[in-house]
Residue, then its C-alpha position, 0 to 999 in steps of 0.5 A: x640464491x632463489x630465484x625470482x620465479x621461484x619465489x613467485x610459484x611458492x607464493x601463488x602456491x600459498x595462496x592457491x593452498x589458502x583458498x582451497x582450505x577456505x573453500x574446503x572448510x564448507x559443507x559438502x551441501x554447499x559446494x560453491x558454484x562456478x563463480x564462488x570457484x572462479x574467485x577462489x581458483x581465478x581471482x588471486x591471479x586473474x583478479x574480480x572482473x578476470x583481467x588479469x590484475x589479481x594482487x599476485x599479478x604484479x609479482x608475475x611475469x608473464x602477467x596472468x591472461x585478460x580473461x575479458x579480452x574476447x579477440x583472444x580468449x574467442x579463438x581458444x577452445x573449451x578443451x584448450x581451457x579446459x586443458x589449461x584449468x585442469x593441467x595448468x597453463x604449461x599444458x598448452x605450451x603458455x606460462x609454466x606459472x599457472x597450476x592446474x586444479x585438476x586435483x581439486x576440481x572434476x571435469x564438470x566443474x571444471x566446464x563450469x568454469x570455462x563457462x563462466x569465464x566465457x561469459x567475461x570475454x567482450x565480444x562475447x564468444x560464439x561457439x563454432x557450429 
């Protein structure tokens, strides 16, 4: 019998696979941007506006993080994000489910990412000076 996570990991890997073709089948002179990434890599999980009500959500538990909700995403660092995006959610000790896109973004688009998703977060977040 498969387990229920299982079969989870295999359909978010399925649809992180059918994103990343998508994405790939464009021309190299138009690399998405963050946003364009965010919704390709982000929103299946974390859903359009990163509140973590993406059409996989719902088979998922724990269910995907509230990208908007600033008392906790503001006390996360951008090299914890960055860690996360990069090496899946596991590398900071959270949920094993999330993948990590370090294989199919760079270090700068990753940044990117961090960036665009700290502009979802309410309040919004202050870097420590």
């Amino acid at each position: 019998m498969v387990r229920k996570a299982t079969v989870q990991v295999m359909v978010l890997t399925a649809l992180v696979v059918s994103s990343t073709w998508a994405w790939a089948a464009g021309s190299a002179d138009t690399a998405p941007k963050a946003p364009e990434k965010f919704a390709t890599f982000c929103v299946p999980c974390h859903g359009p506006a990163g509140k973590g009500d993406g059409m996989a959500a719902a088979s998922l538990n724990p269910t995907p993080r509230n990208l908007t909700d600033g008392s906790y995403m503001n006390t996360r660092t951008d090299a914890q994000l960055m860690n996360v995006i990069k090496n899946g959610s596991a590398a900071e000790k959270l949920s094993p489910l999330m993948t990590g896109y370090g294989s199919m973004l760079n270090d700068q688009e990753i940044r990117e990412v961090v960036a665009f998703i700290r502009l979802l977060a309410v309040p919004k977040y202050q870097p420590k000076k």
